[in-house]
C-alpha positions in Angstrom: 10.1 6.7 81.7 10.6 3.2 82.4 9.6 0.4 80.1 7.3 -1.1 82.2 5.0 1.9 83.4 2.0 2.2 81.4 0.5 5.3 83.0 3.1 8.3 84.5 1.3 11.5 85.9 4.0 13.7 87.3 3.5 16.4 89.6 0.1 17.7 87.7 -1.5 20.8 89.4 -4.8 21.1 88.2 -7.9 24.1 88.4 -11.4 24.4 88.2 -11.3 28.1 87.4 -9.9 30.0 90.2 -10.0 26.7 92.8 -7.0 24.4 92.5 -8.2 20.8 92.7 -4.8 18.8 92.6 -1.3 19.8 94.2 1.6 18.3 93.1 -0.3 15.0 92.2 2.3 12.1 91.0 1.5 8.5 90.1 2.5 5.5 88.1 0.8 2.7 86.8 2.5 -0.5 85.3 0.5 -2.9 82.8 -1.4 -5.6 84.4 -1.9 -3.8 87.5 -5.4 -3.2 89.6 -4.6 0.2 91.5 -6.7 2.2 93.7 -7.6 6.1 94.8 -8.9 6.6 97.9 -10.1 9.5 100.0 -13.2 11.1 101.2 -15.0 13.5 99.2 -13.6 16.5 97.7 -10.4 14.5 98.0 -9.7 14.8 94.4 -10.1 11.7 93.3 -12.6 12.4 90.5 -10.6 15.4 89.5 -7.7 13.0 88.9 -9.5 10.6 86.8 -10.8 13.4 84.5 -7.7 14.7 84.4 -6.0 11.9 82.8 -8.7 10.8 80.1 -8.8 14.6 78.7 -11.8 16.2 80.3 -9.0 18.7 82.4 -6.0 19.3 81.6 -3.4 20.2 83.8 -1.8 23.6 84.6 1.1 22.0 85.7 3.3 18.4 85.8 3.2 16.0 82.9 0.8 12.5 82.2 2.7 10.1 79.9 0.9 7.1 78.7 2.9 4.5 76.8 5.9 7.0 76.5 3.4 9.2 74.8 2.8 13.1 76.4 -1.2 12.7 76.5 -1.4 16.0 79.3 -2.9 18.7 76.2 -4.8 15.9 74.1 -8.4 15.8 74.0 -10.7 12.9 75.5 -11.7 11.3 72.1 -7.4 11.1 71.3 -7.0 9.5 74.6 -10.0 7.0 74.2 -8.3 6.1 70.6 -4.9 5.2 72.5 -6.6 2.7 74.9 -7.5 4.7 77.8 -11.3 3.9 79.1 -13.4 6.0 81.5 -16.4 4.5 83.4 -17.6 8.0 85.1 -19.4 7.4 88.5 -23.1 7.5 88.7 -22.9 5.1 85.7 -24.6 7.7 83.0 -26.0 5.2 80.6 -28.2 6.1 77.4 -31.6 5.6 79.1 -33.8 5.5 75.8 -31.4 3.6 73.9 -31.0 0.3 74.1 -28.3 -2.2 75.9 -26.4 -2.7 72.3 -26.8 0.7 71.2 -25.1 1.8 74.3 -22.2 -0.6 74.0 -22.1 0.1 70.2 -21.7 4.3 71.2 -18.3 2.8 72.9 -16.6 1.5 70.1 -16.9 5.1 68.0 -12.8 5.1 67.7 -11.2 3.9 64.5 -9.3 1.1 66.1 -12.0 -0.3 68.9 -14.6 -0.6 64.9 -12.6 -2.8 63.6 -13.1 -4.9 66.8 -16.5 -3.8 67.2 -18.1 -8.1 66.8 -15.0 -9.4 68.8 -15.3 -6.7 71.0 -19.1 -7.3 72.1 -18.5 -10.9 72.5 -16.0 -10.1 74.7 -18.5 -8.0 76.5 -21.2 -10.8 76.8 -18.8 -13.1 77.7 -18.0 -10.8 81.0 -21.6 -9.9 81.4 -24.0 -12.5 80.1 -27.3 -10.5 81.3 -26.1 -7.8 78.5 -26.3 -10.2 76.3 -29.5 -11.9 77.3 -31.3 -8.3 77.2 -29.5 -6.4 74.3 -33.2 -5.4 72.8 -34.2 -4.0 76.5 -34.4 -0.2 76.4 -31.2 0.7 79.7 -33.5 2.8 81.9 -35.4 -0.9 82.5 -31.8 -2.8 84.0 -31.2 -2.4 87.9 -28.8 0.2 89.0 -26.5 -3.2 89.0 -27.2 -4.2 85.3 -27.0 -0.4 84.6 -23.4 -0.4 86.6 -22.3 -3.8 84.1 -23.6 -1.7 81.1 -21.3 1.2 82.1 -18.4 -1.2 82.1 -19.6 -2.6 79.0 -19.6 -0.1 77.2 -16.4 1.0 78.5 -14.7 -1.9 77.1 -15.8 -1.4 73.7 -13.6 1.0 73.1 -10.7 -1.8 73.1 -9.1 -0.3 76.2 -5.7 -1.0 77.5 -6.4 0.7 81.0 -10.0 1.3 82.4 -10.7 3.8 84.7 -13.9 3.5 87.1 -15.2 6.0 89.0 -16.9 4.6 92.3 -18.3 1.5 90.9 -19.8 -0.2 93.8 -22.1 3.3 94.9 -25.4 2.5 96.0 -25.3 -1.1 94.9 -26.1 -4.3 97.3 -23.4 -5.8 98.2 -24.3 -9.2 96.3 -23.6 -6.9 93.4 -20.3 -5.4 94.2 -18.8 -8.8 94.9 -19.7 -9.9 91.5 -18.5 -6.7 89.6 -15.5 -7.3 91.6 -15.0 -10.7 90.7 -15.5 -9.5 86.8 -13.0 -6.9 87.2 -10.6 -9.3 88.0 -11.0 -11.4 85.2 -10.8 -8.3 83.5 -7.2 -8.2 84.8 -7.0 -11.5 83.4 -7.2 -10.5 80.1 -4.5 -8.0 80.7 -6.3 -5.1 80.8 -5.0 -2.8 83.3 -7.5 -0.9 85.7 -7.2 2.2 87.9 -10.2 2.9 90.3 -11.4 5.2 92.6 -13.2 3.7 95.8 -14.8 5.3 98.8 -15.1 1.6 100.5 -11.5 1.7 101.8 -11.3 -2.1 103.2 -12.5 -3.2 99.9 -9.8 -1.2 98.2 -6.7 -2.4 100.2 -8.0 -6.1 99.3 -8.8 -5.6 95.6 -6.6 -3.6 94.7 -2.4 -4.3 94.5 -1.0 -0.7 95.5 -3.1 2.1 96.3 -3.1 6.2 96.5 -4.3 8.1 99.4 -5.4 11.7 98.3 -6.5 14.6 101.2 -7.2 17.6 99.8 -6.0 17.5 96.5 -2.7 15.7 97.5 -1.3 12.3 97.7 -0.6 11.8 101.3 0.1 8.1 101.0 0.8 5.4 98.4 2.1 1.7 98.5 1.0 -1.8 98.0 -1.9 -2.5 100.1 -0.6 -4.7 102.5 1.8 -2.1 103.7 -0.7 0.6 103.8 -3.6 -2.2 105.6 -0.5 -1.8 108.5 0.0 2.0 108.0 -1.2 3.8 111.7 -2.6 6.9 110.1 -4.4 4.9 107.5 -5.5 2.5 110.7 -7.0 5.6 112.5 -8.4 7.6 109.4 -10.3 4.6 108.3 -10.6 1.4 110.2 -10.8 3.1 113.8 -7.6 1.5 115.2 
């Protein structure tokens, strides 16, 4: 695998008992990337995610992260080498509160160490965490809820994040300013792998992109290529 790739999956078929959910899935990711799934649902795009932080494994294919095979490892091994998964619907603690939440992502031996550093860094991204660490989560808006998620997912000292359909049900005030976040996230060299249902928002955050029908990749490429792809044109902006 090449130096520079962070993340290889290579042609992973995956199962959900007798139902196969992925066909012949590839995809790389290099360090310091932002890079995007999209598809509609029952795509696979979920299946993908889970598949690569240890919930699935595959019956088929290979995922390499950092030269290491990761495909048979479970989710808290994965977490430990720097892989971080935001799940969709956000799933915070909702009796515990903000810091106990972040503080459940930094379990692995390497993100404890970092566990201070690690929160400030947190704060520093999301300032309302900081301002209502005492608050039990089930009082934050489904936004504040969304940054917790995130939070949380950083504690674990990540060197790729993976989110699961961030901006769902969230005002669009909200979604620019997670955006913007994730961004400076990128900043700080932390690489970040997404899965989106709001296509023209992917192929402008994002600097390649996945297409998935079905199970399968059908497309990939840096967005502004696939912005000018006809079938991509047609499927999702009408042209």
């Amino acid at each position: 695998m090449p130096e520079e790739t962070l993340l290889e999956v290579s042609h992973i078929d995956v199962f959900h008992g007798s139902f196969q959910a992925l066909w012949d899935v590839s995809l790389t990711i290099k360090p310091g990337e932002i890079v995007a799934i999209i598809g509609a649902n029952g795509s696979g795009k979920s299946t993908l995610l889970d598949t690569i932080s240890g919930m699935v494994h595959p019956a088929k294919g290979s995922i390499e992260f950092e030269e290491k095979d990761i495909s048979a490892l479970e989710p808290f091994h994965i977490v430990g080498l720097g892989i971080s998964q935001v799940p969709e619907g956000r799933r915070v603690f909702p009796d515990l509160t903000v810091l106990e939440n972040l503080i459940i992502g930094s379990y692995n031996h390497k993100a404890r160490s970092k566990r201070e550093q690690n929160l400030q860094r947190v704060y520093q991204f999301f300032p309302v965490l900081g301002e209502r660490k005492s608050q039990l989560a089930k009082t934050l808006s489904g936004g504040e809820q969304q940054m917790l998620a995130l939070g949380r997912g950083l504690m674990s000292d990540p060197k790729l994040i993976l989110l699961d359909e961030m901006s769902l049900g969230l005002a669009p005030m909200v979604v620019n300013e997670l955006y913007r976040i994730l961004r400076e996230i990128k900043d700080r060299g932390i690489t970040i792998l997404f899965v989106e249902q709001n296509v023209r928002r992917s192929l402008t955050e994002a600097d390649r992109a996945y297409i998935m029908e079905a199970g399968r990749v059908v497309l990939s490429g840096d967005v502004a290529k696939l912005r000018e792809e006809e079938k991509v044109k047609k499927a999702y902006f009408g042209a």
